[in-house]
C-alpha distance (Angstrom), angle and dihedral (degrees) to the residues before:
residue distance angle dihedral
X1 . . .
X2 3.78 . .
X3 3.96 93.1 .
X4 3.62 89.3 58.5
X5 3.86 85.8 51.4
X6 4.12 93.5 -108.7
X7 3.97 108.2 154.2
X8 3.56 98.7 -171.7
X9 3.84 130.2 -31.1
X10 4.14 112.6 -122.9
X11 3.81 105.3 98.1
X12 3.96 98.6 29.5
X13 3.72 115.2 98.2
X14 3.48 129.3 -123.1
X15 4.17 88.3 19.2
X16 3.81 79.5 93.6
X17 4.03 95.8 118.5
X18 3.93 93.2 38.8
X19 4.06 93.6 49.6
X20 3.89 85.3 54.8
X21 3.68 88.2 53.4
X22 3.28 99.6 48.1
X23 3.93 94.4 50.6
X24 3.64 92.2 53.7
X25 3.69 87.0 56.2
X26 3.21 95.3 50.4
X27 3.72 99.5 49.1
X28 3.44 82.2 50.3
X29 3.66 94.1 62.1
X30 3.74 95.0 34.7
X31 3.58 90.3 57.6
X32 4.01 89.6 47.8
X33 3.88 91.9 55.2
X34 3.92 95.5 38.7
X35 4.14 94.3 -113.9
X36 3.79 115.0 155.2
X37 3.77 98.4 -166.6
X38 3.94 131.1 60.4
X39 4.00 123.1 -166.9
X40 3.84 101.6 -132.3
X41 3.82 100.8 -152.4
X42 3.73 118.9 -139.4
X43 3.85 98.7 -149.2
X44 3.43 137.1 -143.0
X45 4.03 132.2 -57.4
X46 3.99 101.9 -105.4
X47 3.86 110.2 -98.2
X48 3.77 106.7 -105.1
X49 3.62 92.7 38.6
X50 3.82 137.1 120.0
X51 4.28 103.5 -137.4
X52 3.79 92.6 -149.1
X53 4.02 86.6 53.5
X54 3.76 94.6 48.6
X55 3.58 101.9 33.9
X56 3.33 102.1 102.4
X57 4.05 103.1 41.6
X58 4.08 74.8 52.8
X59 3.98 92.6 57.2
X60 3.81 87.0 49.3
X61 3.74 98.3 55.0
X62 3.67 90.9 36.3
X63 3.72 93.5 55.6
X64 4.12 96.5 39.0
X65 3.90 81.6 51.5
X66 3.77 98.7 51.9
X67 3.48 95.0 45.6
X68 3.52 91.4 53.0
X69 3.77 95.0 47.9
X70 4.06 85.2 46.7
X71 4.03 83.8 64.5
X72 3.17 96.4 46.3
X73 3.77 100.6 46.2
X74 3.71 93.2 43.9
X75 3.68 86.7 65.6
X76 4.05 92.1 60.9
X77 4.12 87.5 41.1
X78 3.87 88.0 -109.4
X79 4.03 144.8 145.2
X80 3.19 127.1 -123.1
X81 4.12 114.7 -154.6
X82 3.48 131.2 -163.1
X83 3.90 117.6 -167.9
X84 3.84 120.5 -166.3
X85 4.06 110.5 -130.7
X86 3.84 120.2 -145.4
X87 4.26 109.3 -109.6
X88 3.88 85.5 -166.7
X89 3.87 92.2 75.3
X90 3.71 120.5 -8.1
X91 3.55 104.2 33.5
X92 3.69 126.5 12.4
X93 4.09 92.9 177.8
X94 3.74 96.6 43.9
X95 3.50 111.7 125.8
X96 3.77 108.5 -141.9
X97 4.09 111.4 52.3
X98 3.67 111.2 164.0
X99 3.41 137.8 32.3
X100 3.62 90.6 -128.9
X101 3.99 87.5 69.9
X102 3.63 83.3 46.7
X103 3.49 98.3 66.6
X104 3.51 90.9 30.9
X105 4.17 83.5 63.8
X106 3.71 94.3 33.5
X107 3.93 82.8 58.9
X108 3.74 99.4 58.9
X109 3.88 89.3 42.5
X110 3.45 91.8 60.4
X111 3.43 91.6 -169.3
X112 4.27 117.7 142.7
X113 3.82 92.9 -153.0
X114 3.51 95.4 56.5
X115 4.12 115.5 86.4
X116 3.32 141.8 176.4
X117 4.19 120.9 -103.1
X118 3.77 98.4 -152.4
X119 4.08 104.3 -158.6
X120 3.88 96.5 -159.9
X121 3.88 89.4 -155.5
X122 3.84 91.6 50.3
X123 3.84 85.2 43.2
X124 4.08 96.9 51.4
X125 3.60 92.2 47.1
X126 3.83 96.3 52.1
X127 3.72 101.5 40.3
X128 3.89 109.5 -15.2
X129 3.79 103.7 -155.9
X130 3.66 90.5 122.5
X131 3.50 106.4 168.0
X132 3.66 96.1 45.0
X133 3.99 89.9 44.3
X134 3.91 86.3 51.9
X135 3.92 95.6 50.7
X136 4.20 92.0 39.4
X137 3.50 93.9 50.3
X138 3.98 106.8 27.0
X139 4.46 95.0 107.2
X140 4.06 83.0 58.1
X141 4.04 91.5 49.0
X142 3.79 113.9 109.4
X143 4.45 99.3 155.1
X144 3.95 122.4 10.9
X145 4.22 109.2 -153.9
X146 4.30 112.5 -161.9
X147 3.42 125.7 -158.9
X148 4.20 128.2 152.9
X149 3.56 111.7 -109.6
X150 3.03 137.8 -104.4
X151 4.03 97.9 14.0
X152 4.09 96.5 42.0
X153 3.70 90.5 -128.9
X154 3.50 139.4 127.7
X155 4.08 118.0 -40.6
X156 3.61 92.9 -113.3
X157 3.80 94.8 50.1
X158 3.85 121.0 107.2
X159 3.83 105.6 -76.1
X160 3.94 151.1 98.0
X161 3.64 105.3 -59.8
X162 3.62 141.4 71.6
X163 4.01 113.0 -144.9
X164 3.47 99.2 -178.2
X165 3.48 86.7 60.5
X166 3.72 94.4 47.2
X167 3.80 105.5 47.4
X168 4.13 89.0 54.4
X169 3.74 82.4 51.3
X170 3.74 84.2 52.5
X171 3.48 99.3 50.5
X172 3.91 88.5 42.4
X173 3.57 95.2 63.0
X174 3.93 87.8 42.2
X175 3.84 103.4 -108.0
X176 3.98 107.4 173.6
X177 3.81 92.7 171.6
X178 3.32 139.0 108.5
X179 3.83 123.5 -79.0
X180 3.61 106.9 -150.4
X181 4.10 117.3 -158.8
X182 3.08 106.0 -142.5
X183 3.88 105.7 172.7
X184 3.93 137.2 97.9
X185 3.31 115.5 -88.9
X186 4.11 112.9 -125.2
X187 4.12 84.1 -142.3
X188 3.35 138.9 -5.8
X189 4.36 124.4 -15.0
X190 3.73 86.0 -115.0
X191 3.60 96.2 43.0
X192 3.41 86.4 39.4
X193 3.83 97.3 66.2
X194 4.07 100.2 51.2
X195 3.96 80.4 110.5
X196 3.96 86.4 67.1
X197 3.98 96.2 49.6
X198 3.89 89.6 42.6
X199 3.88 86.5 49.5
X200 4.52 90.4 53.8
X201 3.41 89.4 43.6
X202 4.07 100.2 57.6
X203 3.67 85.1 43.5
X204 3.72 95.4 56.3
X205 3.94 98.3 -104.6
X206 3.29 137.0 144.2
X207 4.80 108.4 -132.8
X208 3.63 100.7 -84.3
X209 3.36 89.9 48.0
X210 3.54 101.8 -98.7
X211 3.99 124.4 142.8
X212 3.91 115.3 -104.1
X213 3.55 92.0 -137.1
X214 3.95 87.5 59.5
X215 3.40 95.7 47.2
C-alpha cells in the first residue's frame, strides 16, 4: 500500500496474506512478459517502531516469506532477488541495508533460487568496498543495478565510482547477466546513454555491442 508508505511486503509482520498476494500477481505478470527473476522487496520498519526492537520478528517473517516465495517460484523455473537499499540516503526505514545481511538472510533460507540483486549505488553508500564486496559475494549474485554515486546519474557523470573499472571486473569474475541502470538520467534516455556508446567504442566495438572485426 504505497499511500500508507508500504515499500514492499516480505519482512513486515502481519502483511503475511497481502505479500502472498502480491507474489502471485507478480508471477503472473512475470510469466506474461517472459521475466525469469522477481525482486522480493523487504519492506519497511513499521512507523512507530524502534528497528533494533523489531529486528528480529522482521528476520522471521522475512525468512518464512522468502522461503515460501522460493516454492512458489521454483514451480515457474524463476529467481527470486532481494536487493539491500541504502538507509543513509534513500530510505532510512527500509528494512534490508547491506548486502552483508543479505547473505546473512539468504543463508538461513537456504534456498538456491533465491539471489542477491547487488545495487552498486546502494552498496557504495553503505559500505563502499566495492571490489572486494563484488568478489566476496559474486556466487550469491543473480542481477547487478549501476548508478554514479552520490547524484544517481549516469556512470560517467561526476561521482564516486569508476565503471570502467568495474565492468572489466565484471567480466573477470564471469558475470553474463544483466546490468540494469537504474539511475535518473540528467537529460534525455537517449542522451542519457552516450556513456554506453563511449564505453563500446574504447573497447573496440561496434553500438550494439558487437566486435568490429565481426561485423
Amino acid at each position: 500500500d504505497p499511500e500508507a508508505g508500504e515499500l514492499g511486503l516480505a519482512a513486515v509482520p502481519g502483511r503475511q496474506a497481502a505479500f502472498r498476494q502480491g507474489l502471485e500477481a507478480a508471477v503472473r505478470y512475470a510469466r506474461a512478459v517472459g521475466c525469469p527473476r522477481i525482486h522480493v522487496m523487504a519492506g519497511r520498519v513499521p512507523l512507530g517502531t524502534d528497528r533494533a526492537a523489531v529486528a528480529g520478528e522482521m528476520e522471521t517473517t522475512f525468512i518464512e516469506n522468502l522461503r515460501y516465495a522460493a516454492d512458489l517460484l521454483s514451480q515457474e523455473d524463476m529467481i527470486g532477488l532481494l536487493e539491500p537499499i541504502n538507509n543513509r540516503i534513500t530510505d532510512p526505514r527500509y528494512y534490508l541495508n547491506t548486502p552483508h545481511q543479505a547473505a546473512a538472510i539468504l543463508e538461513k533460507v537456504g534456498r538456491p533460487n533465491l539471489k542477491l540483486q547487488l545495487d552498486l549505488f546502494h552498496c557504495q553508500i553503505m559500505d563502499g568496498n566495492l571490489s572486494q564486496n563484488l568478489e566476496t559475494y559474486f556466487p550469491l549474485i543473480g542481477h547487478i543495478q549501476i548508478a554514479q554515486v552520490p547524484g544517481r546519474h549516469e556512470p560517467d557523470s561526476p561521482g564516486e565510482l569508476n565503471f570502467p573499472y568495474i565492468f572489466e571486473l565484471l567480466e573477470s569474475l564471469g558475470y553474463t547477466g544483466y546490468v540494469g541502470c537504474e539511475y535518473a538520467p540528467k537529460g534525455d534516455t537517449l542522451e542519457g546513454l552516450g556513456w554506453l556508446r563511449s564505453y563500446w567504442e574504447s573497447r573496440g566495438l561496434q553500438h550494439g555491442g558487437t566486435s568490429k572485426e565481426a561485423k
